[in-house]
C-alpha positions in Angstrom: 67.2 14.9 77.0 69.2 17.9 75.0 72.7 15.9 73.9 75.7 18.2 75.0 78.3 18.7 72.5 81.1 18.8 75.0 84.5 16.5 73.8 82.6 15.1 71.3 84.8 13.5 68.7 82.8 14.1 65.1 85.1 12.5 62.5 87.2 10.5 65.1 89.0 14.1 65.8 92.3 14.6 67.8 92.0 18.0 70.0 95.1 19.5 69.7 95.3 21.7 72.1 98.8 23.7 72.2 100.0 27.1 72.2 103.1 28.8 71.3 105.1 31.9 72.8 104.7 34.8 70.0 107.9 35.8 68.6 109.8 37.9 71.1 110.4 36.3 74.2 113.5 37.0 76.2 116.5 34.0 76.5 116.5 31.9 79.5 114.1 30.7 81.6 112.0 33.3 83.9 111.3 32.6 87.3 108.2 32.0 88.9 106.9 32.5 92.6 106.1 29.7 94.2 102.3 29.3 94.1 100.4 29.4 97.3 98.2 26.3 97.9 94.9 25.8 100.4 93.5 22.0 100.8 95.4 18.8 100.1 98.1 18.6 97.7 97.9 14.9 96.3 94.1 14.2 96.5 92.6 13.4 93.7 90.5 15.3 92.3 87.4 14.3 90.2 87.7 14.3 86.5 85.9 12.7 83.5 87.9 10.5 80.8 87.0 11.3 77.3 88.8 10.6 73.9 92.2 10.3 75.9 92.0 13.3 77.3 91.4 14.1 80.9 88.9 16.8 82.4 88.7 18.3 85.8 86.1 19.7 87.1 86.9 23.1 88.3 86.0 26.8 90.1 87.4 30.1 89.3 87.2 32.8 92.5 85.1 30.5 94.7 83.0 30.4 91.3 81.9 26.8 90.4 81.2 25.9 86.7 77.7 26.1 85.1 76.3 23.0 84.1 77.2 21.4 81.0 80.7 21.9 80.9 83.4 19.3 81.3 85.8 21.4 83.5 89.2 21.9 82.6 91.5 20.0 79.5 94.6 18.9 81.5 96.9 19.6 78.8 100.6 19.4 79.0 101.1 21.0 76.3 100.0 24.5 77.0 102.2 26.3 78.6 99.6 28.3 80.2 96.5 28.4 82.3 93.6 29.4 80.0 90.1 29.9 81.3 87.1 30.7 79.3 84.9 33.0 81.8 81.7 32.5 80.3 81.3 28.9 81.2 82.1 30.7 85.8 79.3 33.4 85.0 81.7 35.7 84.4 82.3 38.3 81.5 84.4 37.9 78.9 87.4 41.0 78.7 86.4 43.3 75.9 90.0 44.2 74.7 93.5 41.8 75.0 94.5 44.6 77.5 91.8 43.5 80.2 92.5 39.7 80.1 93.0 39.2 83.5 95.9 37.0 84.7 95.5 35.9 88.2 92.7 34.2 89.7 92.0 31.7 92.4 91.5 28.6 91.0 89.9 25.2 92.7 90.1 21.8 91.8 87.0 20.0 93.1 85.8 16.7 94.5 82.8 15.1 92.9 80.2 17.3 95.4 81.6 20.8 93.7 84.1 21.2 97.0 87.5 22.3 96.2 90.1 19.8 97.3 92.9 22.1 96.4 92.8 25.8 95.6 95.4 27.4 93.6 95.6 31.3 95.1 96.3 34.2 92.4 97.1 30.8 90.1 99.0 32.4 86.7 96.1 32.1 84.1 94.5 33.9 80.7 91.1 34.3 80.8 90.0 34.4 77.0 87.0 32.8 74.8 88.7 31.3 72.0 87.1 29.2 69.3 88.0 26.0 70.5 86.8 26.3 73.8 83.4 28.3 72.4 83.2 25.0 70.2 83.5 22.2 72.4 81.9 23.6 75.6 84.4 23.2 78.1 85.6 25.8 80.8 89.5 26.0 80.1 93.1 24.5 80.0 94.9 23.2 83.1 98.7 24.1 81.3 102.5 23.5 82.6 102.3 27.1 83.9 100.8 26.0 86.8 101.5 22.2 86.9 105.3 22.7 86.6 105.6 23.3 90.3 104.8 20.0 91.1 104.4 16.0 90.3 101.1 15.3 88.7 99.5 12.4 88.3 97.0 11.0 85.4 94.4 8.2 85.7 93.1 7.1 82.2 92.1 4.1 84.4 89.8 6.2 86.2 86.4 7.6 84.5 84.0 9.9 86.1 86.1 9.4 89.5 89.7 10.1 90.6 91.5 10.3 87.2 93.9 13.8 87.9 95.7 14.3 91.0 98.1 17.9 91.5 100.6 16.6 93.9 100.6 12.8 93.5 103.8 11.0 93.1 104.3 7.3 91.6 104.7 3.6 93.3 101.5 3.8 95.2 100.6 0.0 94.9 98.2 -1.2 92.2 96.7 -4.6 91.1 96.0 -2.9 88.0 99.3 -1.6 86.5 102.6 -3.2 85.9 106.2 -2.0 86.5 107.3 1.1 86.4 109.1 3.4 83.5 111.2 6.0 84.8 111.6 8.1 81.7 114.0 11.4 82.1 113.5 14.5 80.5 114.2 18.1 80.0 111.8 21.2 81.0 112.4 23.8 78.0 110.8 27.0 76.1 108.7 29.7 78.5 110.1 33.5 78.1 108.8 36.7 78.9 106.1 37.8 76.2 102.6 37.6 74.5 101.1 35.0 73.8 99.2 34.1 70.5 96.5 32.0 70.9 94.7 32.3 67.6 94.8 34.4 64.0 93.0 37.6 66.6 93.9 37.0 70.1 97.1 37.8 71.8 97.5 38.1 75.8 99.2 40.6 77.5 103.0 40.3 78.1 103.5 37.3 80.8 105.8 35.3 82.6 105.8 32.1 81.4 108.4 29.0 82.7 109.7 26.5 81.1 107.6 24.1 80.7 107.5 21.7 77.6 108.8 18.2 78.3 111.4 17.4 75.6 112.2 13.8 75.1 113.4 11.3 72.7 110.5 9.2 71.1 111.3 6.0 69.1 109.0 5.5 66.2 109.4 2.2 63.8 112.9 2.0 64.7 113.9 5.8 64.4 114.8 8.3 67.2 112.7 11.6 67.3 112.5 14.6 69.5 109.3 15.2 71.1 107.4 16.9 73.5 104.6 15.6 75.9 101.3 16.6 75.4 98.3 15.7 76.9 96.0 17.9 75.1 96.6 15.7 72.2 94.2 12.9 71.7 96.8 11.1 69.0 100.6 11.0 68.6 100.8 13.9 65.9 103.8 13.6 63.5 106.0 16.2 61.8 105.0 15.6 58.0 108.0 14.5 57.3 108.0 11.7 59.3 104.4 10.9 58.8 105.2 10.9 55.0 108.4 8.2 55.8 106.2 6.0 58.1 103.4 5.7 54.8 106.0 5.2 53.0 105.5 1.6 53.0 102.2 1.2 51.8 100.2 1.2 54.9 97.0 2.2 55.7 95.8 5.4 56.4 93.0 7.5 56.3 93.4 10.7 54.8 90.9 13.7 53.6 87.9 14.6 55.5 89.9 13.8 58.7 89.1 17.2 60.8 90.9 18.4 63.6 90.1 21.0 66.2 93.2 22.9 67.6 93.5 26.3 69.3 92.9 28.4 66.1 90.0 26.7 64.9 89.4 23.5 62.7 92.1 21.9 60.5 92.5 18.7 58.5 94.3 15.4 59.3 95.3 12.2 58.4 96.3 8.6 60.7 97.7 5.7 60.4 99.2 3.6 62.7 103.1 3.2 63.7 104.3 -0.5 64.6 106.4 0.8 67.4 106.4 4.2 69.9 108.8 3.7 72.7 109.9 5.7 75.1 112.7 4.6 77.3 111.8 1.1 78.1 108.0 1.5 77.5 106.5 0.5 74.3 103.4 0.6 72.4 102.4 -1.4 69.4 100.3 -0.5 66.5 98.9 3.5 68.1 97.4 5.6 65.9 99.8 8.5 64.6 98.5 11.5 63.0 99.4 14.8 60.6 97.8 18.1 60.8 97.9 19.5 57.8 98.4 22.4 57.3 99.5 25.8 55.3 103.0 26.3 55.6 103.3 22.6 56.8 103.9 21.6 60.2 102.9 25.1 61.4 102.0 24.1 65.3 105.7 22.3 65.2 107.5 24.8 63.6 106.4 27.3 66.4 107.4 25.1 68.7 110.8 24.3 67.7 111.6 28.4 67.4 110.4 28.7 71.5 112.1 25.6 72.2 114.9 26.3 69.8 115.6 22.9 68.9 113.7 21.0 66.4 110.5 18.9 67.5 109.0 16.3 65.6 106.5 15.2 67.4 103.3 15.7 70.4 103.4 12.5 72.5 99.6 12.0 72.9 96.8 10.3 74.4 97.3 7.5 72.1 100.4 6.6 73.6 99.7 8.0 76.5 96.2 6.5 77.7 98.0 2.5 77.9 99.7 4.0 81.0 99.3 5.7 84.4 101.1 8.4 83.6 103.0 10.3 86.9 104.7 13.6 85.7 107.3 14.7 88.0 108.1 18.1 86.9 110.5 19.3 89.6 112.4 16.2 89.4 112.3 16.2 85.1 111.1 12.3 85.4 108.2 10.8 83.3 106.9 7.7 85.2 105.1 5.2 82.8 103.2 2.5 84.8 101.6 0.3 81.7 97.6 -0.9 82.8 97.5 -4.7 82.8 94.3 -3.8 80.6 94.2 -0.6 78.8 91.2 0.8 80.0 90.4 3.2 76.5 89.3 1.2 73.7 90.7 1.9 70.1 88.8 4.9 68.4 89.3 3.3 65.0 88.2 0.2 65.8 84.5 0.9 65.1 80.8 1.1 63.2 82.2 3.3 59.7 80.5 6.7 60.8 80.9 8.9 64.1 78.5 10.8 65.7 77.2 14.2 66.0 74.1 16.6 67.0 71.9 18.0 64.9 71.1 21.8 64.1 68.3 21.9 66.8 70.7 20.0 69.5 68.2 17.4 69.8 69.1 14.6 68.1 71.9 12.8 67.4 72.9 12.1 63.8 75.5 10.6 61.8 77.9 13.5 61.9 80.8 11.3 58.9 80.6 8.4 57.0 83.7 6.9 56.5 84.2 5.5 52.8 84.5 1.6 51.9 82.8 0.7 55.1 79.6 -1.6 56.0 78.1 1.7 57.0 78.5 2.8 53.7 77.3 0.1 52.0 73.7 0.2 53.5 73.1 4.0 52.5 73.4 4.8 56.0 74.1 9.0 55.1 75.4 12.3 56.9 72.1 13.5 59.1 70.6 10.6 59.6 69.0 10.7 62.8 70.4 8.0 65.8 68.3 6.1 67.9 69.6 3.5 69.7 73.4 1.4 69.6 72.7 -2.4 70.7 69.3 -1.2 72.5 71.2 1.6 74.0 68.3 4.2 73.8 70.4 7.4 72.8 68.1 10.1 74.7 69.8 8.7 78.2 73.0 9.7 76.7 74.0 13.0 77.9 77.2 13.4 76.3 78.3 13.0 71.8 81.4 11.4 73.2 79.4 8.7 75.2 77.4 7.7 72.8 79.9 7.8 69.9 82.0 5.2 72.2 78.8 2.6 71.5 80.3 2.3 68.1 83.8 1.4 69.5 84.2 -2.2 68.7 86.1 -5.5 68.2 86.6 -5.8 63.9 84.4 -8.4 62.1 81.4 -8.6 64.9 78.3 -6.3 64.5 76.1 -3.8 66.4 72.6 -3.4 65.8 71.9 0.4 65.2 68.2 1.7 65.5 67.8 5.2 63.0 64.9 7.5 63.2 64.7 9.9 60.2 67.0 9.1 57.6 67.8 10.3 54.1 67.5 6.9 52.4 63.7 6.3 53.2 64.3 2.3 53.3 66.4 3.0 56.5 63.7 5.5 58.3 62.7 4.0 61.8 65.2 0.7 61.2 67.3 -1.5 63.2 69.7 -2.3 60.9 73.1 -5.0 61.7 76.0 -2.9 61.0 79.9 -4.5 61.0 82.6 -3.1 62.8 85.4 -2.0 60.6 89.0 -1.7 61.4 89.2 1.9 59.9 93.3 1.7 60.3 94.3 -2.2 60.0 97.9 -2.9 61.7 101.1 -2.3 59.8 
């Protein structure tokens, strides 16, 4: 079976997923038409959980996806719509003048039937690098979410996990008392908007729709934004740099990123605290982007938003909690899982995995340094068999089978290699630790 590269997570990567009004926009927030609906506003929809972030299936025009795609990145972050047209059988525009910017757009049950349609649903259609890269169909952003209360599952894989319309206290056995968390809507405008180093959209209408809030972290008050296109809490620099500070661990260099431009670097650690309102998290990973001028995704951010930001809420926080976004109301309802249903990315075998040049096989895609990985001369390329007698070819997706390594620090997994560059490892089983990549502060 050909292994899909679709929200795979080579190097433990954090998708950051944002974009930012170009320069220009008019003061105020626009107004927006209500959007016409068809179905049933707050039925879930099908969606697939993957490195904290959440996927829904989707159709464009009538149009279902291809196979192989994961749907749609539900990403709070984006304050737009963005569809990649080549994963609906459609053409991409040839010049930024013909990006369309309506379409109908379906979100779909798990036989491919739209429970809800969106009519004439404000998007960009584009093909941008990220979404070329990881194989998925688009961005489910505020534009279109901001209309209502929203709903996300990280309880829920491969089943109900997104649901446009759904509103919070529905009893559950699984989740503990509710955090009512206000906030403020901010930014939108009326302008292009850059979504790479070569692509700008036409002029649009865009709401407000970045959710500003205060974020403690170790102590310290921070504004912030929520954003569920994030797969880590990322950090202004500055605040990264105090939190380090201390002497904790991190892991830094080699750390690659993917966000709407393209590939960047990173580095983690982990912050003691994150609390918002009255709902905390201890010990989630944190992350920098790094990159040149510093802080560059922020620092657009803060000029739409005209405040300063210093931080994307992410799917680290985010994933301990069914999250219920109530956009017309400006509330944030935090409803912690008895048990958090998304295991700890850095808890884990020292190497991630990939696929190979041919896309059929997977291979150690980075070795992480001062690992037990490392220390048998397990390399970059070497070809993956098996985790614990998990034969890798029923694996459809990198993500899935990188999750094998997830693990609890100190116990072992038993790893089967085909082809490897250190010929005493070629067709082995060999007993491989889990590391804790990030130990707790």
């Amino acid at each position: 079976m050909k292994p899909r590269l679709v929200a795979s997570r080579p190097a433990l990567l954090s998708l950051v997923l944002t974009t930012a009004l170009a320069c220009g926009g008019n003061a105020g927030p626009p107004s927006t038409p209500p959007l016409n609906i068809s179905g049933m506003l707050g039925t879930p929809s099908t969606a697939v959980i993957s490195n904290n972030l959440i996927y829904v299936n989707a159709s464009m025009n009538t149009v279902d996806e291809t196979a192989g795609t994961f749907g749609m990145l539900v990403d709070t972050g984006s304050p737009v719509v963005l569809i990649d047209p080549t994963l609906f059988n459609t053409p991409p525009p040839t010049t930024d003048a013909e990006i369309p910017t309506k379409v109908d757009l379906g979100l779909l049950d798990a036989g491919n039937h739209a429970v809800v349609v969106v009519e004439q649903a404000p998007v960009l259609q584009v093909s941008t690098v990220m979404m070329d890269a990881l194989g998925f169909g688009g961005i489910l952003g505020g534009s279109l979410m901001q209309q209502f209360s929203v709903q996300l599952d990280y309880s829920a894989p491969m089943m109900n996990g997104f649901c446009l319309g759904c509103t919070a206290g529905e009893p559950r056995t699984d989740v503990l008392a509710d955090n009512v968390v206000p906030f403020n809507l901010g930014g939108g405008g009326d302008a292009p908007v850059s979504l790479g180093p070569s692509i700008t959209s036409p002029p649009i209408v865009i709401p407000p729709t970045r959710i500003q809030l205060t974020v403690d972290i170790d102590g310290t008050s921070h504004p912030c934004i929520v954003d569920s296109g994030a797969t880590e809490v990322s950090l202004r620099s500055s605040v990264y740099a105090a939190l380090v500070a201390d002497g904790r661990a991190q892991l830094s260099g080699g750390i690659t990123i993917m966000t709407i431009a393209g590939p960047a670097n990173a580095a983690v650690t982990r912050a003691k605290t994150l609390s918002v309102g009255s709902a905390t998290v201890a010990d989630a990973p944190v992350m920098t982007i790094m990159t040149s001028p510093p802080d560059e995704l922020l620092t657009n951010i803060t000029k739409e938003l005209g405040t300063p930001i210093d931080c994307l809420l992410g799917g680290s926080f985010l994933r301990n909690f069914l999250v219920t976004i109530d956009y017309p109301n400006e509330q944030l309802h935090l409803e912690p899982y008895v048990t958090p249903p998304i295991p700890d990315e850095f808890r884990r075998v020292g190497f991630t995995i990939g696929i190979d040049a041919t896309q059929m096989h997977f291979v150690v895609a980075t070795l992480y340094p001062n690992t037990d990985a490392a220390s048998q001369g397990i390399m970059v390329g070497d070809e993956v068999v098996a985790i614990d007698g998990t034969n890798l070819m029923s694996v459809v997706y990198v993500d899935a089978a990188d999750q094998l390594l997830d693990g609890t620090p100190n116990t072992t997994k038993l790893i089967t290699f085909g082809t490897t560059k250190t010929a005493a490892n070629s067709g082995q089983t060999l007993t491989v630790k889990v590391d804790d990549l990030i130990p707790n502060p």
